[in-house]
C-alpha positions, -999 to 999 in steps of 0.1 A, spaced: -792 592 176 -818 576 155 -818 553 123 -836 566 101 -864 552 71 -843 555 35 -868 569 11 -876 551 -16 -869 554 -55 -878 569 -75 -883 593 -49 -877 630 -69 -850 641 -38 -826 613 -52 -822 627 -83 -819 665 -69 -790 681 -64 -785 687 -21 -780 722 -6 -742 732 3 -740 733 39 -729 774 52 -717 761 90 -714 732 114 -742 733 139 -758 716 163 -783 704 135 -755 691 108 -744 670 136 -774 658 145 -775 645 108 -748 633 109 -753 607 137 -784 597 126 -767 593 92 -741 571 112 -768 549 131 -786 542 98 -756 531 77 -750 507 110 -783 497 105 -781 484 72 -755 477 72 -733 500 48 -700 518 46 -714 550 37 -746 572 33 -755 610 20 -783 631 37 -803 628 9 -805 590 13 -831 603 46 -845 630 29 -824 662 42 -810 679 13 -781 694 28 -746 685 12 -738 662 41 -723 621 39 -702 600 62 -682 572 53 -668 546 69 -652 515 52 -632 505 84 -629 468 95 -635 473 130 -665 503 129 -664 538 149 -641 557 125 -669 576 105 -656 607 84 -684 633 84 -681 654 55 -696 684 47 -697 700 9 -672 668 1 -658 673 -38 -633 653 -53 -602 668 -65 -581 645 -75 -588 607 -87 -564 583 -97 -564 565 -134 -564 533 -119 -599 521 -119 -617 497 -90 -649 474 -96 -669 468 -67 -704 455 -64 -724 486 -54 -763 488 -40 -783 513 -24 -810 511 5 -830 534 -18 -833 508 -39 -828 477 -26 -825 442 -37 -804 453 -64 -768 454 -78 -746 462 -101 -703 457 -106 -692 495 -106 -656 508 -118 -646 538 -104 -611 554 -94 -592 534 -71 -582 565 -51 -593 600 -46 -583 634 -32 -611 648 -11 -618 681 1 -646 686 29 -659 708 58 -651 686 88 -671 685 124 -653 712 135 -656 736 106 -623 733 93 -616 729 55 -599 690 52 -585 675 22 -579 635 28 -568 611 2 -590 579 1 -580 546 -13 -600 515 -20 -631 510 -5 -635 541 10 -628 556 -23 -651 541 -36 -680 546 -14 -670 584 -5 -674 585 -48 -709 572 -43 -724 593 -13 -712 626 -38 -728 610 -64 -758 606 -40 -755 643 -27 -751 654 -63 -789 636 -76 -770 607 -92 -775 569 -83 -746 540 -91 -767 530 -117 -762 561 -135 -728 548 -143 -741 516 -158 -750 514 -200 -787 522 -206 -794 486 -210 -779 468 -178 -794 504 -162 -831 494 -179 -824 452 -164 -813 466 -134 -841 489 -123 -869 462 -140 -855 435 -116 -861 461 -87 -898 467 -97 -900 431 -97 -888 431 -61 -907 459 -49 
């Protein structure tokens, strides 16, 4: 479809909460790819609607090696996550130039309306654990940085004014 321009932070719609999403239409999937063609674009291994402005409860993720096995999610929320903890260096295109080392559970439980409607749960491990963790935290108003102490989070976002 179409890649898309990220908006910027501190743009407001990053730190709002997105709209649940009733059905799948024609629209959502529309979103989707576009979502898809962006996080190719960058490129990423995940992205929420937000990221492009649409505040619909929408993300896709895909942390494959080879590329073309997107999960599009719908209303994703995580049910289950694992003790075990992962770091991994995180960033966002909304904010970009910038990173921080991010410990979150290695694996998760997900539940999600899929493409065709249907109510999925899929457990997640590694990197796609992680990022499906950070395009909910998108979709819910929160950035990776939001998991960081005030003071790395105050270095962190001073370095990306510096940048911008």
């Amino acid at each position: 479809m179409t890649v898309r321009r990220c908006i910027p932070w501190p743009d407001r719609r990053l730190r709002s909460p997105a709209e649940d999403v009733a059905e799948i239409t024609d629209e959502v999937r529309a979103v989707w790819a576009d979502l898809i063609d962006t996080m190719e674009a960058m490129p990423g291994v995940g992205m929420g609607a937000n990221q492009i402005g649409v505040m619909q409860r929408l993300v896709v993720v895909d942390a494959s090696t080879e590329r073309g096995k997107a999960l599009r999610m719908a209303n994703p929320e995580i049910l289950h996550a694992s003790v075990q903890l992962r770091d991994h260096d995180e960033a966002s295109p909304n904010l970009p130039g910038v990173s921080a080392v991010i410990s979150r559970p290695r694996a998760v439980t997900v539940r999600y309306m899929d493409e065709n409607g249907v109510i999925t749960r899929k457990d997640l491990v590694g990197l796609w654990a992680t990022s499906v963790q950070h395009q909910i935290d998108h979709i819910n108003g929160r950035m990776y940085f939001d998991h960081l102490s005030r003071t790395k989070r105050e270095m962190l976002l001073k370095k990306a004014r510096k940048l911008g």
